[in-house]
DOBATI-686805 format. One line per 4 residues: number of its first residue (from 0); for each residue x, y, z of C-alpha. Coordinates in steps of 0.1 Angstrom, whole numbers. Layout:
BEGIN
NUM) X:Y:Z  ...
! end
This chain:
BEGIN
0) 301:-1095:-2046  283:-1066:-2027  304:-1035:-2028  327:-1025:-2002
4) 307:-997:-1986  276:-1018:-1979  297:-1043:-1961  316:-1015:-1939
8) 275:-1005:-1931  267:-1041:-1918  299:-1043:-1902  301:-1010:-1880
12) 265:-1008:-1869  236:-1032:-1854  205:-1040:-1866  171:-1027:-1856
16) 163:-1056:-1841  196:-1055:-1817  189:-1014:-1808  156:-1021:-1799
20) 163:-1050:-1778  195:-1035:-1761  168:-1005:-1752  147:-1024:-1738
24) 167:-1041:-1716  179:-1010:-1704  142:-998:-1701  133:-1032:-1680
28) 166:-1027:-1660  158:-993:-1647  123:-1004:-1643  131:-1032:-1617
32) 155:-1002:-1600  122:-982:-1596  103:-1010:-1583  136:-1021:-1558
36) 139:-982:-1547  98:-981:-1539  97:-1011:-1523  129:-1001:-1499
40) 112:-966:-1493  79:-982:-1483  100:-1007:-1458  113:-979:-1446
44) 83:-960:-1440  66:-994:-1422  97:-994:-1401  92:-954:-1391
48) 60:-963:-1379  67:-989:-1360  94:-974:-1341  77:-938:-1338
52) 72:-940:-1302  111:-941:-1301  118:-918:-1331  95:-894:-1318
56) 111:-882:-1286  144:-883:-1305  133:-862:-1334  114:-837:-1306
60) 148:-837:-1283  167:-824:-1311  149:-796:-1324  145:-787:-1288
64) 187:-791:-1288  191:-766:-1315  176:-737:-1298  195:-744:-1268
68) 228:-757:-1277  239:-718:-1287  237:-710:-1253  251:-744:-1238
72) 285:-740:-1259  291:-705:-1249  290:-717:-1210  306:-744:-1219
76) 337:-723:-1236  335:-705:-1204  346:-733:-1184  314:-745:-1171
80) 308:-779:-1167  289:-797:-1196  262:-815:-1175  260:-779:-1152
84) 253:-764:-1184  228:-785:-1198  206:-783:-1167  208:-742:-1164
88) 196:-740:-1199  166:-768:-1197  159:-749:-1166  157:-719:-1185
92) 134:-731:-1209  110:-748:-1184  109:-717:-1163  99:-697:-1195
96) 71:-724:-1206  58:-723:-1176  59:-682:-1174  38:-683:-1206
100) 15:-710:-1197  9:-693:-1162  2:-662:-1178  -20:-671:-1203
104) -43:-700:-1181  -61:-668:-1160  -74:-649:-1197  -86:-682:-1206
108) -108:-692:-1171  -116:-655:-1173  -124:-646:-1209  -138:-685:-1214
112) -176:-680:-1205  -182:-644:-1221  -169:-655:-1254  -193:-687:-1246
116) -223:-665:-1243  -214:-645:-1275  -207:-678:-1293  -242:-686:-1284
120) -257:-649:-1292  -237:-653:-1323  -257:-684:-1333  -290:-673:-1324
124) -278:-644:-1349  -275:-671:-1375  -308:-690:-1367  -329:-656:-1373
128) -308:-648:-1406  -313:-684:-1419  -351:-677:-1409  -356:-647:-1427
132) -352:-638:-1466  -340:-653:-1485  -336:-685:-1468  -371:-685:-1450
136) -362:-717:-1433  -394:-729:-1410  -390:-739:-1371  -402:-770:-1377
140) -371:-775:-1408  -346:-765:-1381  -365:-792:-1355  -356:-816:-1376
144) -319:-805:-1383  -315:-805:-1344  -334:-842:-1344  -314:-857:-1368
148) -276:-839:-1353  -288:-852:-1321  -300:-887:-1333  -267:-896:-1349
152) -248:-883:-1316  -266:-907:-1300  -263:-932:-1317  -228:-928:-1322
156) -221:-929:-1282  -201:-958:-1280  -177:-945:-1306  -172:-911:-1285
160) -168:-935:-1257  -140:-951:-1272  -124:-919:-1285  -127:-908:-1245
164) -105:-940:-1239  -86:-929:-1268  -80:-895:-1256  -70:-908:-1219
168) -46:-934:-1237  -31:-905:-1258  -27:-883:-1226  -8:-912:-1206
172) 18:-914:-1243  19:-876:-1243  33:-879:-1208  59:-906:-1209
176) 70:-887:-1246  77:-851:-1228  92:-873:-1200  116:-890:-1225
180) 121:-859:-1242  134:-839:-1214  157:-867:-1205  173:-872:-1240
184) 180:-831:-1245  197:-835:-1212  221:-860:-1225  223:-845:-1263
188) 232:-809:-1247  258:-829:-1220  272:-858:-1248  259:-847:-1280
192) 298:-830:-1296  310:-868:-1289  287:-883:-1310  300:-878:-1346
196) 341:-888:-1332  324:-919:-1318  306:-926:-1350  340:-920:-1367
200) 359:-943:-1345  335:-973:-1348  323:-969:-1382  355:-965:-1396
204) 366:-947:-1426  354:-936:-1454  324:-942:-1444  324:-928:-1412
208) 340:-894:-1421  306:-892:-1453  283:-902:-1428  297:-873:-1401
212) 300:-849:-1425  264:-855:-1434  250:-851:-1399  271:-820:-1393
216) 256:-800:-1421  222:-814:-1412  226:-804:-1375  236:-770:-1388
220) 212:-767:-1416  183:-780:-1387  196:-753:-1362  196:-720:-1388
224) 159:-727:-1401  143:-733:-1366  164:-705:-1349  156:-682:-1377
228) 119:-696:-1380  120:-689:-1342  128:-655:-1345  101:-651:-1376
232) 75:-668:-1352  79:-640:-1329  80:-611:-1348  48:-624:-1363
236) 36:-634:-1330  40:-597:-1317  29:-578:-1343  -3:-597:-1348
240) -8:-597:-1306  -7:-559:-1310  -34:-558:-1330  -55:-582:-1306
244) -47:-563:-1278  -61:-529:-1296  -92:-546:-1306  -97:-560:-1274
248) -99:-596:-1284  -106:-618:-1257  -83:-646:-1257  -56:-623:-1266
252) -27:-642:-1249  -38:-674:-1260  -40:-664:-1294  -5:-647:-1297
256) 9:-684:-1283  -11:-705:-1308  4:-673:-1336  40:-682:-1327
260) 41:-722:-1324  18:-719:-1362  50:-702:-1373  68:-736:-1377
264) 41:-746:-1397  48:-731:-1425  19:-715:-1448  -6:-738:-1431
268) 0:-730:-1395  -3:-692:-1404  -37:-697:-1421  -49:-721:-1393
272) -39:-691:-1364  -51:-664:-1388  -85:-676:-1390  -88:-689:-1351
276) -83:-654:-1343  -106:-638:-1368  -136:-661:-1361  -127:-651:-1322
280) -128:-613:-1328  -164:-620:-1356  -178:-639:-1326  -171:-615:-1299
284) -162:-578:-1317  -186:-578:-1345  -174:-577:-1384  -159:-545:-1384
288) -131:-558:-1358  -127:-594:-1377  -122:-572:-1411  -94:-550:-1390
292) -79:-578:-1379  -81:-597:-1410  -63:-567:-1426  -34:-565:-1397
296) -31:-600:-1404  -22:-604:-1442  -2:-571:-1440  21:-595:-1411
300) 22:-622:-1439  30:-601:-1461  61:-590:-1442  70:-621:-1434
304) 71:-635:-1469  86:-605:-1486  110:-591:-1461  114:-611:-1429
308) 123:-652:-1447  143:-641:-1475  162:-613:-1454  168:-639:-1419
312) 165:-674:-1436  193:-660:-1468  176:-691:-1489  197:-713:-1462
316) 176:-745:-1473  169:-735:-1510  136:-752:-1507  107:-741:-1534
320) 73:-729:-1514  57:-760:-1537  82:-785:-1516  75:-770:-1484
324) 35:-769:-1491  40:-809:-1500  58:-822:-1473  33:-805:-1447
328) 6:-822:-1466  23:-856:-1465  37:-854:-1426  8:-844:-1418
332) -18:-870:-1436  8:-897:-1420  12:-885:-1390  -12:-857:-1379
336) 3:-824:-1364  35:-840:-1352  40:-850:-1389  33:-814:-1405
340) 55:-801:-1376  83:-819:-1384  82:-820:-1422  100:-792:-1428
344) 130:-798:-1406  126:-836:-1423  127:-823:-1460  158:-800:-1447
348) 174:-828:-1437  170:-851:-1467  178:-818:-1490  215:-815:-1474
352) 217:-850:-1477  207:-851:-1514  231:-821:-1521  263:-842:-1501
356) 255:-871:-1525  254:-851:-1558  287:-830:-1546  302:-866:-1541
360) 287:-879:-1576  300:-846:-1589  339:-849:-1576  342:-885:-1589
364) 328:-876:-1624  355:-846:-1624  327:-816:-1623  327:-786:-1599
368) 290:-778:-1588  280:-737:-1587  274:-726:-1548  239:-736:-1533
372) 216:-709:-1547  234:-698:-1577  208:-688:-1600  203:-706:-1632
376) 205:-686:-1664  196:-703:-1693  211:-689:-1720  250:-693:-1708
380) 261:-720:-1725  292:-728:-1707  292:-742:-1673  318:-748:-1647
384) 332:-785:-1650  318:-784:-1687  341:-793:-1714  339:-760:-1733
388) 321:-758:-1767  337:-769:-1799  345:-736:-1819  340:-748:-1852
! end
């Protein structure tokens, strides 16, 4: 008869055989999850794009709605009527677009063919230096070079003809978008405080009062980081244009505009405006102005980074510099310069909504969560919502 203790062990736990199995069933389980949550992720994604022409204006109509909506509820608290006050403002902003683009279209038909003649002095520049020591490349090398550029232009014709199409067919979409656009931030700015009691109403509870609470913080989280970003735009945008306008770069107005639209790019937009407006003033001021420039340039970045986004953004969207570098990567290999545009207001968006859904998770499990942007220390061992530690 075995003894008493080895049949209590056989008794109270499983075999080998059982833990391993009942792991991996747990393994497969959470496997086919993956697999069920890519697969509804790339549906959705499929879907995205094929409703982007829709999606699009909508997305483009309410980024435009957070910069104006400020100004559209204080008329509206001053009894003005809500579509009176819509129109003003997208009056307002039209008028202003319109100022800018009217003053910077004379600098460019101005400016346009000098910096065309230094563009071409600044090559023939090149062609003597790449002649010369140490190079020593031969005329006839450099024939060739132009041959060959001017043979596969050629023979790519009917491809550039097809982009012209393209570029027509692109225009005509760009069109009909800004149309649509100006017609849905009409109705947003006139209908848009209805929308989340109507969703209420016809959803129902409790789903209806997640789902508003979700697009509420959203809307507000989307409105503080392209105000803000706004604001960062065009303190860059003015600091940099002063140093265009004392090294007389041509282009100067055109540059400042490209400067602030870059801003809600971030880190990639920066570097793309930064070095337009370097090669401009290499090209037509010679190295000693690019190098200035350069120099007025980082020093700008530098108080943007340092000073300006942590001081005016107060970590509002608690988003690493590594997330914010990714997702302008990704919107924009998906969906060029629109996509890299709107990444960062998309990864806002989906952070708030990640953060509702833990704050839920963490209310039914019985835990209170620190406030957004509570540093982590890693030494305290007791949390809030933690059972504390045993004492023994």
């Amino acid at each position: 008869m075995p003894p008493s203790g080895d049949l209590k062990s056989e008794t109270a736990f499983p075999t080998r055989t059982a833990v391993m199995m009942s792991g991996l069933r747990q393994c497969a389980m959470v496997g086919l999850q993956v697999i069920l949550v890519v697969a509804t992720l790339w549906v959705l994604m499929w879907l995205l794009a094929k409703l982007w022409v829709i999606l699009l204006p909508v997305l483009l109509a309410i980024i435009a709605c957070t910069i104006l909506w400020p100004a559209v509820r204080w008329m509206r608290g001053h009894r003005v009527p809500d579509a009176a006050a819509a129109l003003v403002m997208m009056l307002v902003a039209l008028g202003v677009f319109a100022g800018v683009i009217g003053a910077i279209v004379p600098s460019i038909v101005d400016q346009s063919p000098d910096l065309a003649n230094k563009a071409v002095d600044g090559v023939k520049r090149l062609q003597d230096w790449i002649q010369g020591p140490p190079l020593n490349v031969r005329d006839e090398q450099l024939d060739n070079i132009v041959h060959t550029i001017t043979e596969k232009i050629q023979s790519s014709s009917s491809t550039i003809a097809e982009g012209v199409f393209s570029g027509v067919g692109t225009a005509t979409s760009m069109l009909v978008t800004v149309f649509t656009t100006l017609v849905l931030v009409f109705f947003f700015l006139k209908d848009g405080p209805k929308f989340v009691p109507w969703l209420d109403r016809t959803v129902g509870k409790p789903s209806g009062t997640h789902i508003g609470e979700v697009l509420v913080r959203m809307w507000n989280a989307l409105g503080g980081f392209i105000r803000t970003q706004a604001l960062v735009s065009f303190v860059d945008a003015a600091l940099i244009g002063i140093g265009l306008l004392v090294l007389n770069v041509p282009l100067a107005g055109v540059l400042i505009v490209i400067t602030f639209l870059g801003g809600f790019i971030p880190i990639v937009g920066a570097f793309v405006a930064g070095a337009l407006a370097v090669l401009i003033a290499l090209v037509s001021n010679g190295v000693t102005a690019a190098l200035i420039l350069l120099g007025v340039i980082l020093a700008v970045q530098q108080l943007e980074g340092n000073v300006l986004q942590p001081w005016l953004q107060a970590k509002s969207m608690d988003l690493h510099a590594v997330v914010v570098l990714l997702s302008v990567m990704l919107g924009g290999t998906l969906f060029g310069i629109t996509g890299a545009f709107l990444a960062v207001p998309a990864a806002s968006a989906l952070t708030v909504m990640l953060r509702y859904i833990n704050e839920q998770i963490a209310e039914r499990a019985g835990e209170s969560l620190p406030p957004p942007g509570t540093p982590v220390d890693e030494d305290e061992s007791e949390r809030p919502g933690d059972p504390s530690p045993d004492p023994a």
